[in-house]
NUSE-399644 format. One record per atom (N, C-alpha, C): residue in three letters; x, z, y. Coordinates in steps of 0.1 Angstrom, whole numbers, plus 5000, padded with zeros to 4 digits. Each point is the difference from the previous one (the first is absolute). Example, Ala and Ser with C-alpha at 12.3 -4.5 7.8 and 13.67 -1.06 7.14 Angstrom:
<pts>
ALA513250784943;ALA499150005012;ALA500950005012;SER499649935011;SER500950005011;SER499250085011;
</pts>
This chain:
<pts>
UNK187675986078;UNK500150135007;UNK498750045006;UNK499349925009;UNK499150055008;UNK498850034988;UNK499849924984;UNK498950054995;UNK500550114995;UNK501250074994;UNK500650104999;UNK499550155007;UNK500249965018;UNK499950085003;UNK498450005007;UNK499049954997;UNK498950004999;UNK499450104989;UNK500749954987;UNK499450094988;UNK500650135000;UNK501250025008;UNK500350145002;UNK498650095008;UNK499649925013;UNK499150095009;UNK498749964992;UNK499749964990;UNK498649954995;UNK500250194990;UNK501249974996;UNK499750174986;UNK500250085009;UNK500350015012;UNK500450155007;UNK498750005007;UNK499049945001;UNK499150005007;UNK498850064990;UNK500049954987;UNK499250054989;UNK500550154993;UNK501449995002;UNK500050134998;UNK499750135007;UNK499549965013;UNK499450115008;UNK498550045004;UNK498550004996;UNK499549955003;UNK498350114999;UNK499349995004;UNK498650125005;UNK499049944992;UNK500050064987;UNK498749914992;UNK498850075003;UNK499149944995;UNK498349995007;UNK499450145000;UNK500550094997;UNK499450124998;UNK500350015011;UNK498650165008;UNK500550005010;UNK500050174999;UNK500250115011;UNK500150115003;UNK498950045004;UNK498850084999;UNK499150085010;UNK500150085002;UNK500250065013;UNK500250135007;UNK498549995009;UNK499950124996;UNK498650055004;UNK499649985016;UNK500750045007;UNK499950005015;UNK501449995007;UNK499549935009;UNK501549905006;UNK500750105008;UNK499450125006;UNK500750125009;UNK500050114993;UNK501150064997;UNK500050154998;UNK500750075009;UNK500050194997;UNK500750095012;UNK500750044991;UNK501350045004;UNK501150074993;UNK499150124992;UNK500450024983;UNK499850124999;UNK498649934991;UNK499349945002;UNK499049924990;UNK500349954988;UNK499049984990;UNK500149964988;UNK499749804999;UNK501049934997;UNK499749875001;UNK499749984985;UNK498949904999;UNK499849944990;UNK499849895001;UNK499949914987;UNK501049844999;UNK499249984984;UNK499849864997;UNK499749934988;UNK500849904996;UNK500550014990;UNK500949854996;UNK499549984987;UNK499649854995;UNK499750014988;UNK501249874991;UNK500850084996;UNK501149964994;UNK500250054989;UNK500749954989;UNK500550024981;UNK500950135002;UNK499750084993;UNK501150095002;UNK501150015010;UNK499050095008;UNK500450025013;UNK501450124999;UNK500949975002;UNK501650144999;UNK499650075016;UNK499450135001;UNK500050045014;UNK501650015007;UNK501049984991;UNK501250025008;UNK500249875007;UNK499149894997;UNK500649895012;UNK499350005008;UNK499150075002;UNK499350075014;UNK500950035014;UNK500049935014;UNK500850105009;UNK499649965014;UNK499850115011;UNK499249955008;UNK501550005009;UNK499449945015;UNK501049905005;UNK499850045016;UNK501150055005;UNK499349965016;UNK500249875008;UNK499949995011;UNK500049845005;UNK501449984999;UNK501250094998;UNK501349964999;UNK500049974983;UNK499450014990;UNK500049984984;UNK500850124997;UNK500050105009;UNK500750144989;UNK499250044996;UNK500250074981;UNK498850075001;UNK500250135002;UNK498250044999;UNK499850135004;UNK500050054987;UNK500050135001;UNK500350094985;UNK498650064999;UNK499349944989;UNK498650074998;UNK499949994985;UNK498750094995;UNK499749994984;UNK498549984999;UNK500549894992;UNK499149864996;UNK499350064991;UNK498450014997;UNK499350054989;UNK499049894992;UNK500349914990;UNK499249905002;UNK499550024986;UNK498349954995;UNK499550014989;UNK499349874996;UNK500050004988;UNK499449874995;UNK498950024997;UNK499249875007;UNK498250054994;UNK499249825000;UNK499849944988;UNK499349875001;UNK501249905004;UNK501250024998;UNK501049895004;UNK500349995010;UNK499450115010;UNK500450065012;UNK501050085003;UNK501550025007;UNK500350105002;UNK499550095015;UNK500050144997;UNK499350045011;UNK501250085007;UNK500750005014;UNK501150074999;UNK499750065018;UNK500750114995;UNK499650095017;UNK501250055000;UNK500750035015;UNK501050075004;UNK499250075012;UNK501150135001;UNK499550065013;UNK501349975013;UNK499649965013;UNK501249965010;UNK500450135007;UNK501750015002;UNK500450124999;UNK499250035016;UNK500350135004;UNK499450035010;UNK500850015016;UNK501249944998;UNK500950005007;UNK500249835004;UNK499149904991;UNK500449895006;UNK499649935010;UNK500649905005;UNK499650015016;UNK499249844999;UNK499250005012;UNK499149895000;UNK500849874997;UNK499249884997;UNK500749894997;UNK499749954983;UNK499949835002;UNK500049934991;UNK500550014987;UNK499350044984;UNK500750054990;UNK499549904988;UNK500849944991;UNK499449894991;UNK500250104986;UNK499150014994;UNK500050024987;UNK500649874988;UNK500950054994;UNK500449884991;UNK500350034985;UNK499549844994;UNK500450074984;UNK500949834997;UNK501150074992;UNK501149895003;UNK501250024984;UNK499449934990;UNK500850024985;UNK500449824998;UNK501049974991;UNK500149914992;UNK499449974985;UNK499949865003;UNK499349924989;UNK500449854990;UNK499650004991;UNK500849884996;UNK498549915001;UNK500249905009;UNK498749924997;UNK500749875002;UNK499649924987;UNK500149874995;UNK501749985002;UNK500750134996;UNK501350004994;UNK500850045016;UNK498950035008;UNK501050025015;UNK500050165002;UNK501250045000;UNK499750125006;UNK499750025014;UNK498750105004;UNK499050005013;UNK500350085007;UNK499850045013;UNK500150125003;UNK498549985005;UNK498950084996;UNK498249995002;UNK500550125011;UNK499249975010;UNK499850075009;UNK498750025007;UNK499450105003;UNK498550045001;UNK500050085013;UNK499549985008;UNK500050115012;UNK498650005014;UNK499950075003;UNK498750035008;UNK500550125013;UNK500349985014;UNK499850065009;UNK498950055009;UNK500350155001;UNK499150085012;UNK500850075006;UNK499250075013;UNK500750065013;UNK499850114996;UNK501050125007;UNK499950125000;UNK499650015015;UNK499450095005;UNK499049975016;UNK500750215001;UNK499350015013;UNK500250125004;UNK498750075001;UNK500450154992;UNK498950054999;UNK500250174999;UNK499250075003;UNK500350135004;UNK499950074982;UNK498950004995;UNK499850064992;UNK499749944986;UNK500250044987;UNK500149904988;UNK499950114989;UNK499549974986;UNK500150054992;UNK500049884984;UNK500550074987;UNK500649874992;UNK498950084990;UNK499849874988;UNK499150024992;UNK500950034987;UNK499650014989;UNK500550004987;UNK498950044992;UNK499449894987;UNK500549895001;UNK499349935015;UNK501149814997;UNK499149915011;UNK499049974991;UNK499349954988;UNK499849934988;UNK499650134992;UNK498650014995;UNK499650014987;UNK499549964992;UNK500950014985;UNK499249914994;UNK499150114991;UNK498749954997;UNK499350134993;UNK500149984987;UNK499450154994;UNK500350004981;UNK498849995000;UNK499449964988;UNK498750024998;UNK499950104988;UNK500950084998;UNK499650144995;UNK500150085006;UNK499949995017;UNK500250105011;UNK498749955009;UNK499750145003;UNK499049965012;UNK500350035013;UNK501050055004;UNK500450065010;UNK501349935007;UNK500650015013;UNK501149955005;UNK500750105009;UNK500950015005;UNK500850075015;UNK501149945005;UNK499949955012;UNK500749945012;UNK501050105009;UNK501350024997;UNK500550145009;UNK500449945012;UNK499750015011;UNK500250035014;UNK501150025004;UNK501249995007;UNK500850075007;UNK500049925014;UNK500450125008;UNK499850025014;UNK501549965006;UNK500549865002;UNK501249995004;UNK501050015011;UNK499250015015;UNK500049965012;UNK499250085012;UNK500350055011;UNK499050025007;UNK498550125001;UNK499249985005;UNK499150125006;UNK499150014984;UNK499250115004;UNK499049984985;UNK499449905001;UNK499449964989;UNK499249844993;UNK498850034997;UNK499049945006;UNK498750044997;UNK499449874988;UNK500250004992;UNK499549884989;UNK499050004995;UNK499249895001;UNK498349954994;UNK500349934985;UNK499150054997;UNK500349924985;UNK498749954992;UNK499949884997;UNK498949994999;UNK500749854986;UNK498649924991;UNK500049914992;UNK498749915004;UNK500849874988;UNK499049915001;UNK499149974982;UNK499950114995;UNK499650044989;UNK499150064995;UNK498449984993;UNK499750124995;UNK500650054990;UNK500949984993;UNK500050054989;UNK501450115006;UNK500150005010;UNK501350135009;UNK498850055004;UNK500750154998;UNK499350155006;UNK501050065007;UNK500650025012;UNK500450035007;UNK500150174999;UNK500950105003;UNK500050114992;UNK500250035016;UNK500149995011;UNK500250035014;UNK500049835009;UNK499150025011;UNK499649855014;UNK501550025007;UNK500650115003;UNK501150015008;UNK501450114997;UNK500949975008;UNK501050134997;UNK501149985008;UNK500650105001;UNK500950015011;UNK501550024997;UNK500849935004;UNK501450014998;UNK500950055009;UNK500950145002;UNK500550055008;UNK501349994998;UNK501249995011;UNK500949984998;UNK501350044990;UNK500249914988;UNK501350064988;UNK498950044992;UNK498449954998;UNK499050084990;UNK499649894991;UNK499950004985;UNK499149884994;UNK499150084995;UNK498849924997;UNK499250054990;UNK499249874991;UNK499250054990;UNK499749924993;UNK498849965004;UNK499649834993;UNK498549965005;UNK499350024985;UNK498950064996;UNK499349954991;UNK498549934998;UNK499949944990;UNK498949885000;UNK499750044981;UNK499149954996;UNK499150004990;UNK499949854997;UNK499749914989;UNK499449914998;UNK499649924985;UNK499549945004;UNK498849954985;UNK501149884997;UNK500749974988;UNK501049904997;UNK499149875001;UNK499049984992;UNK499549914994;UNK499349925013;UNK499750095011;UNK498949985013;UNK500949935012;UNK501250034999;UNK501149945007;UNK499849885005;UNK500149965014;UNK499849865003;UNK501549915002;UNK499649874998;UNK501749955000;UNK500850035013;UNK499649995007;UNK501050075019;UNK499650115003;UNK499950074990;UNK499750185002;UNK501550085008;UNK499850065011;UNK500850035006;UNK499750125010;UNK501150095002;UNK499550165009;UNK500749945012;UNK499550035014;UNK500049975010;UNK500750115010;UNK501050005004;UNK500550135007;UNK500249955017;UNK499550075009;UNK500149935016;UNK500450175005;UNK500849995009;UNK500750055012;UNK499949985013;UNK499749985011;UNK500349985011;UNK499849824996;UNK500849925005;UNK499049855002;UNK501149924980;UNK500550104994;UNK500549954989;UNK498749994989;UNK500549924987;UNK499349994990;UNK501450014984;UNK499650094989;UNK500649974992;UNK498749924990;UNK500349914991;UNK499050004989;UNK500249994989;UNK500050144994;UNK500549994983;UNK499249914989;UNK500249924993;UNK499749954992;UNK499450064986;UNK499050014994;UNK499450084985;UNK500049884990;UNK501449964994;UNK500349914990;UNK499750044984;UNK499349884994;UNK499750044984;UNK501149894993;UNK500850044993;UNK500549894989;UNK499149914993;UNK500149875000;UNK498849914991;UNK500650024987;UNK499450024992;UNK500250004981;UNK500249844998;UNK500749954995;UNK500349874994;UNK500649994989;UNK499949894989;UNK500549974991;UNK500749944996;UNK500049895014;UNK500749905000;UNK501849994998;UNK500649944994;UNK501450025000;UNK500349935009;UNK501050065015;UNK500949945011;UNK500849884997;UNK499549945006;UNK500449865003;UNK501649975002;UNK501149914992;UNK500850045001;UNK500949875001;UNK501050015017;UNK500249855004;UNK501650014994;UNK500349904993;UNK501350014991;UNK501049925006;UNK499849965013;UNK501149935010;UNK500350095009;UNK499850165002;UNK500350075009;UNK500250134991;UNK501250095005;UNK500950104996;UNK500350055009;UNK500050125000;UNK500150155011;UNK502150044996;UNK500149955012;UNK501850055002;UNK499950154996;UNK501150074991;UNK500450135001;UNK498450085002;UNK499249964989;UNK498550075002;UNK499950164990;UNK499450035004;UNK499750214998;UNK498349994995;UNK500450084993;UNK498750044990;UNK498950025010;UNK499349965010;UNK498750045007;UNK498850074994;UNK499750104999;UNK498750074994;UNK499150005012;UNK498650004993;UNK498650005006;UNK500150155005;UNK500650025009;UNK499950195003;UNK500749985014;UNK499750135010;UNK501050025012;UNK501250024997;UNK500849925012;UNK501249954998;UNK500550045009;UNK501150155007;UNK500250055009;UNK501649995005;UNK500750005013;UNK501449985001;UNK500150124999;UNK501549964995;UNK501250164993;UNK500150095010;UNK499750114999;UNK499950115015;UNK500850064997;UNK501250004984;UNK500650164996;UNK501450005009;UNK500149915013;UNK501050055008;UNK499650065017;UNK498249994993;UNK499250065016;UNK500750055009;UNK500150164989;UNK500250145010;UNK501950034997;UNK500050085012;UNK501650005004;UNK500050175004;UNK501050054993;UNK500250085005;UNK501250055015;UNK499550025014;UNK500850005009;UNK501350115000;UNK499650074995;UNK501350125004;UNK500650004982;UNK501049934997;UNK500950004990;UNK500350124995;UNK500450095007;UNK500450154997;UNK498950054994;UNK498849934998;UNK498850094993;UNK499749934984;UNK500749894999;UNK499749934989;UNK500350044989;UNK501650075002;UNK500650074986;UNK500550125001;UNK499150165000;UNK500450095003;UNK501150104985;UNK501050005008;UNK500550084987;UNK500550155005;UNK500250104996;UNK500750115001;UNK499850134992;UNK500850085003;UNK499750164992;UNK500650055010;UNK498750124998;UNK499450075012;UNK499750174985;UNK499950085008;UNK499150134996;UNK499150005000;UNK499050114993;UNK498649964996;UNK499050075007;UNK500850055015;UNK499050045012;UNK500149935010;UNK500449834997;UNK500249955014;UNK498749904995;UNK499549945011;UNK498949935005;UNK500649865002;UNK500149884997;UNK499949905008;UNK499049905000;UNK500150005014;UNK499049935005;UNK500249865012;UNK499549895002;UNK499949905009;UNK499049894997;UNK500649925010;UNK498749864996;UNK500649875000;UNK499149924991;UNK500549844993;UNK498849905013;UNK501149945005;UNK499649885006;UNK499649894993;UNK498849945004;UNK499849914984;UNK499349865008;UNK500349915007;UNK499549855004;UNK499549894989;UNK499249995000;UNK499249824999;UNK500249905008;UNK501349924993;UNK500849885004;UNK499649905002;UNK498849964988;UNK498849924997;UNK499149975011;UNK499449905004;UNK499149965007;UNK498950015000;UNK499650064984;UNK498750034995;UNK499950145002;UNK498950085000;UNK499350124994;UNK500750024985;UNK500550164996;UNK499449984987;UNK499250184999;UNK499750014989;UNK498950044997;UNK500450074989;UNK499250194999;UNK500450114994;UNK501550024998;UNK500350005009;UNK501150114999;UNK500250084993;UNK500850044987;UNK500150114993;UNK501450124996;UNK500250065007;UNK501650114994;UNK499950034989;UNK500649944987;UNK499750084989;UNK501250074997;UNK500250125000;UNK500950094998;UNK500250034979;UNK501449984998;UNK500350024988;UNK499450124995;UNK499550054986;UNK499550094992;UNK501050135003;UNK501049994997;UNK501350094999;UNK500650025014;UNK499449975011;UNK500250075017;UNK498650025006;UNK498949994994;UNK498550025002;UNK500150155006;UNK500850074997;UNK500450195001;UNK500249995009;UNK500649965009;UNK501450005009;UNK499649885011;UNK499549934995;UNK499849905016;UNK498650015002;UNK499950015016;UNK498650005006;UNK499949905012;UNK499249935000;UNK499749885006;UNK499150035015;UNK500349925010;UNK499050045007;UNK498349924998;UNK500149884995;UNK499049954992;UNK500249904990;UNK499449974993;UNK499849944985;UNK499849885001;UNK499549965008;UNK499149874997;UNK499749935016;UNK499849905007;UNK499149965011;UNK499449934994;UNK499249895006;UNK499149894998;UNK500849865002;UNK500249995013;UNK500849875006;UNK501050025010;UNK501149894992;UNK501250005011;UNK500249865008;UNK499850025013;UNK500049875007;UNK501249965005;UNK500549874999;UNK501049955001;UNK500550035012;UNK501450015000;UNK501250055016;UNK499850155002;UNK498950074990;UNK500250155008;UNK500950084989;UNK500450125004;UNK500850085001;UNK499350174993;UNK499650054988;UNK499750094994;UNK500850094996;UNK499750145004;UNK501150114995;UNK499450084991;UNK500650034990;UNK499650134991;UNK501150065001;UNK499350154999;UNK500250105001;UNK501150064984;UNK501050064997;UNK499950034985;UNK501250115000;UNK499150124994;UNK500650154998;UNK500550044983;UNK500750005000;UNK500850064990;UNK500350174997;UNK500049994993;UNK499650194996;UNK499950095012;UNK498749965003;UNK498950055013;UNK499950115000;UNK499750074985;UNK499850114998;UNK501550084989;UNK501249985001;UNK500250045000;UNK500550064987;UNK498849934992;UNK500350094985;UNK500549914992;UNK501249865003;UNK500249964989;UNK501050064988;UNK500149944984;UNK500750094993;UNK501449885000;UNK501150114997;UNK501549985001;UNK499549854993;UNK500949935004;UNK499949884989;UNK500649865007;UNK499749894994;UNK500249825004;UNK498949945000;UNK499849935013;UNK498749955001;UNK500449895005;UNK499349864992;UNK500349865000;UNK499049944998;UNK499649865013;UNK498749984995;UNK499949945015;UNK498149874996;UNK500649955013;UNK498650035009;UNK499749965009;UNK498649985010;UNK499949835002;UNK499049964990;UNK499349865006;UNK499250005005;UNK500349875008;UNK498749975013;UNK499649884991;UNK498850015001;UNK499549834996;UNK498949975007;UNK499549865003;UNK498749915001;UNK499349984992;UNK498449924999;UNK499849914995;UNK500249904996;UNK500849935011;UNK500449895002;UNK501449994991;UNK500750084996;UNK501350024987;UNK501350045012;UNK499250035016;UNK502150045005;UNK500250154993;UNK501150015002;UNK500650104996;UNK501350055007;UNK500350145001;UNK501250095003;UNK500350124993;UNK501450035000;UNK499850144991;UNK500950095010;UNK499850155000;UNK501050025004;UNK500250114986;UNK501550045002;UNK500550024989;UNK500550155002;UNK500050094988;UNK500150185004;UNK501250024986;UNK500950055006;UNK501550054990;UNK499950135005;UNK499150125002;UNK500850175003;UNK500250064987;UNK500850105004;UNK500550174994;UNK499850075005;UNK499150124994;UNK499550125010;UNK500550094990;UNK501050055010;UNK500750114991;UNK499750165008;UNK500450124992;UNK499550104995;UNK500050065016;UNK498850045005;UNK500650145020;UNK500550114998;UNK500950035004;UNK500550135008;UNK499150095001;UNK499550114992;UNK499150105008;UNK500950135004;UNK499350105010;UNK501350124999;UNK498950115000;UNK500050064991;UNK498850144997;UNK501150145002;UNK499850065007;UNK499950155001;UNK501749985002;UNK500749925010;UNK501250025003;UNK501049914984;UNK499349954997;UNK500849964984;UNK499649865006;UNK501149874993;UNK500449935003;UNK499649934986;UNK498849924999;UNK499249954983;UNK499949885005;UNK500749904987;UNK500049884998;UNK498949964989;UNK499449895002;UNK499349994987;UNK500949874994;UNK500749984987;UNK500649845000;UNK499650044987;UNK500049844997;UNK500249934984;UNK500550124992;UNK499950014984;UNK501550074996;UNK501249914996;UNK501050105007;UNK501449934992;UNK501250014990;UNK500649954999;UNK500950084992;UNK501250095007;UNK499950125002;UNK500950035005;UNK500750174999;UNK501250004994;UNK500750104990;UNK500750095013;UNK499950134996;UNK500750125013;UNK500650074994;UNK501350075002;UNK501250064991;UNK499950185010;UNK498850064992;UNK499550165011;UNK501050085000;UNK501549954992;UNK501150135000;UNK500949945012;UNK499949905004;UNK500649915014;UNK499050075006;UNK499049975003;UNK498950045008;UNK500150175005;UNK500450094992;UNK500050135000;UNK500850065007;UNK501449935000;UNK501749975001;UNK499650015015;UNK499349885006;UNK499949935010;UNK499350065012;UNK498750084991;UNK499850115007;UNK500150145004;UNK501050114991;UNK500750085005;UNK501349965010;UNK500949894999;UNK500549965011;UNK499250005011;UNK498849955004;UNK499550005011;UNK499450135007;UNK499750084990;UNK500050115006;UNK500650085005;UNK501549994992;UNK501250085010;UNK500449955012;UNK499649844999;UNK500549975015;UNK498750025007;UNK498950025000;UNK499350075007;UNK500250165004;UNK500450094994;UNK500250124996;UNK501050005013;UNK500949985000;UNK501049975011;UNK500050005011;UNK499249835002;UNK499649965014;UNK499450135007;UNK498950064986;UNK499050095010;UNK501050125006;UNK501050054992;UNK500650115004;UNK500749985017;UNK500349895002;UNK500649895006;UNK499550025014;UNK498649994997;UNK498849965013;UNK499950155003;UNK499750094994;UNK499950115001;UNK501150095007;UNK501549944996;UNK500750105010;UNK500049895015;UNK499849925002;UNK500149945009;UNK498950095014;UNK498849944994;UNK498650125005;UNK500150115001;UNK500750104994;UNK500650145003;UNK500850015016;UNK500849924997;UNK501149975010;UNK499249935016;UNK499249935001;UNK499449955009;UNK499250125004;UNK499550104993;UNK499250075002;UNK500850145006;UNK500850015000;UNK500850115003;UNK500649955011;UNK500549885006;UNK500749935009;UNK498350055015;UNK498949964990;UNK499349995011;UNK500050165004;UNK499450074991;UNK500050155005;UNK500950065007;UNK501249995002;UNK501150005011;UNK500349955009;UNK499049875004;UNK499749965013;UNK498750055002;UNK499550114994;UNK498950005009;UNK499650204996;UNK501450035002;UNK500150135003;UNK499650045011;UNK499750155006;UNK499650025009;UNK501650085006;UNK500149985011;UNK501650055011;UNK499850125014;UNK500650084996;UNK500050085008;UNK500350005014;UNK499450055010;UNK500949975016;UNK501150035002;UNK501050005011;UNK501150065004;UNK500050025012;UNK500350145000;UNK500250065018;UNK500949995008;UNK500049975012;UNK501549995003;UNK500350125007;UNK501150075007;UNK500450095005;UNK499450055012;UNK499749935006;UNK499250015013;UNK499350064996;UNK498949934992;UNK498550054999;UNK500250154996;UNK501450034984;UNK500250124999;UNK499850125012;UNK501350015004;UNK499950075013;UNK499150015004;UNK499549945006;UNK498450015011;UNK499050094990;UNK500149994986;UNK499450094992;UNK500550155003;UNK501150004999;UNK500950134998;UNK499150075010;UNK500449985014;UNK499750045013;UNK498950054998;UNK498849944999;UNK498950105000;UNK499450074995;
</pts>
């Protein structure tokens, strides 16, 4: 029994276990709202077993960007901007079959999030260069806090700096650009960004050419493994954005084709991340009829709250008809929303010169003019009537009045007579 239950805790102990590879994270402090970067050099790295951790092991919701260069993976996330100070482990954590045991490899590396007023996040953290390119660009965003006065500087000649400094104002990114010689590249070639008492340091990575075929250990197998490609590897954003007000998601109705409608779409980033170009693309076949208040932004930062604007026959002149068709929002990054348009704008009312003019469709529809004729000499006798009707009435009021408002003669009375007589 006891060796029994020895060899029970001997496999439960091997099946859990932190093999030699380790995690590098660039700098042990970051501020909310910053761009972390991290090195792991592991076999086909799955970024979905990526997940960062707070001191309680919940994770935090972020999107992992990680790229393969030299048997390196290179992986940066940005930390949301709402998280609060305190101890955060980065962890990478898949199953393995080694020497017939199934593993659970687990990899992890902790840093602090510290308190800080002001921050802004990189994209990329990691470049790797082409050498049929001579050029690079670093976009900026401004996450946090007052404007950002940024120095920027290398440890390179073969970087040309295209601007020493630049300034980031609150909700603003811009791009960095640089020039460089592929071939002149030094192995720790890297652009240098400082703020206030911070440092970022991007990396200028070249892929080595090799010929060699990868080495391949035939006592180890990847559990439930996914096709890993040499390319950025980004998490699923396509349930980013939300639309808040439901009533605006699926508009349907029939209306006339002088009415206007008009309101606005509440639109949130649920996501922890930024994402980036925003775009309304409005269907071909409502391009007439819907007007946007804009097309496009740059960046959407996570937890806020965006309204567009959107007018529907603004002007007025749409033609009678069915209009079906949708408004997508999309990312970069692949989220997506639609809202969705079912109207009928049917024919206005106009009234010219006392006449009462419809414009409609044509229809079918049959009139019997010897009913119609019928229908209208009846109506005119009972008009004919009434009038005779009204008219003796008005005679009679008019005569009633003139007899109250006769003029009456005095009356004398006897007295007064006499007293005439006499004199």
């Amino acid at each position: 029994m006891k060796i029994t239950f020895f060899f029970i805790i001997f496999i439960v102990l091997l099946s859990s276990f932190a093999i030699g590879e380790e995690i590098k994270i660039y700098d042990t402090e970051y501020v909310s709202g910053e761009t972390v970067q991290a090195e792991l050099v592991y076999p086909n790295l799955d970024v979905s077993k990526l997940s960062l951790l707070d001191s309680n092991k919940n994770k935090v919701t972020v999107g992992f960007i990680s790229t393969l260069i030299n048997d390196a993976n290179y992986i940066s996330f940005n930390l949301p901007v709402s998280l609060i100070e305190g101890n955060y482990t980065l962890q990478f954590k898949e199953k393995k079959l080694i020497n017939g045991t199934v593993t659970d490899v687990i990899i992890e590396k902790s840093f602090n999030v510290v308190q800080g007023d002001n921050s802004f996040s990189i994209n990329p953290g990691f470049i790797k260069l082409n050498s049929q390119e001579t050029s690079l660009k670093i976009k900026l965003q401004h996450s946090k806090g007052l404007p950002i006065e940024i120095t920027i500087s290398d440890n390179d000649d073969a970087i040309n700096l295209i601007r020493n400094s630049i300034t980031l104002n609150p909700g603003e990114s811009k791009f960095l650009f640089a020039d460089y010689v592929f071939q002149d590249i030094i192995e720790n070639s890297k652009i240098i960004l400082s703020f206030d008492s911070r440092n970022y340091e991007i990396p200028l990575l070249k892929q080595v050419e090799t010929i060699e075929e990868p080495e391949v250990n035939m006592t180890e197998e990847i559990i439930d493994e996914e096709v890993v490609k040499n390319e950025t590897v980004e998490e699923d954003f396509s349930g980013a954005l939300v639309i808040l007000n439901e009533d605006a998601k699926n508009l349907k109705d029939s209306i006339t084709q002088d009415i206007t409608i008009e309101g606005s779409v509440r639109l949130m980033n649920v996501y922890s991340s930024p994402l980036h170009n925003i775009r309304f693309e409005v269907d071909e076949n409502l391009q007439e009829i819907v007007i946007l208040n804009i097309s496009s932004f740059e960046i959407f930062e996570p937890e806020v709250t965006y309204v567009q604007y959107i007018w529907i026959n603004k002007n007025k002149n749409v033609k009678p008809g069915e209009y079906k068709g949708n408004i997508n929002i999309l990312s970069d990054e692949g989220a997506t929303q639609t809202i969705i348009l079912d109207l009928v704008f049917e024919a206005e009312e106009k009234v010219e010169q006392g006449l009462n003019i419809t414009e409609y469709r044509p229809m079918n529809i049959s009139i019997n003019f010897s009913e119609l004729r019928e229908d209208t000499k009846e109506d005119k006798s009972k008009s004919l009537t009434i009038a005779i009707i009204l008219i003796i009435i008005v005679l009679g009021l008019l005569g009633l009045l003139a007899y109250r408002l006769r003029p009456v003669k005095g009356v004398k009375k006897l007295s007064s007579y006499l007293k005439e007589l006499k004199k």
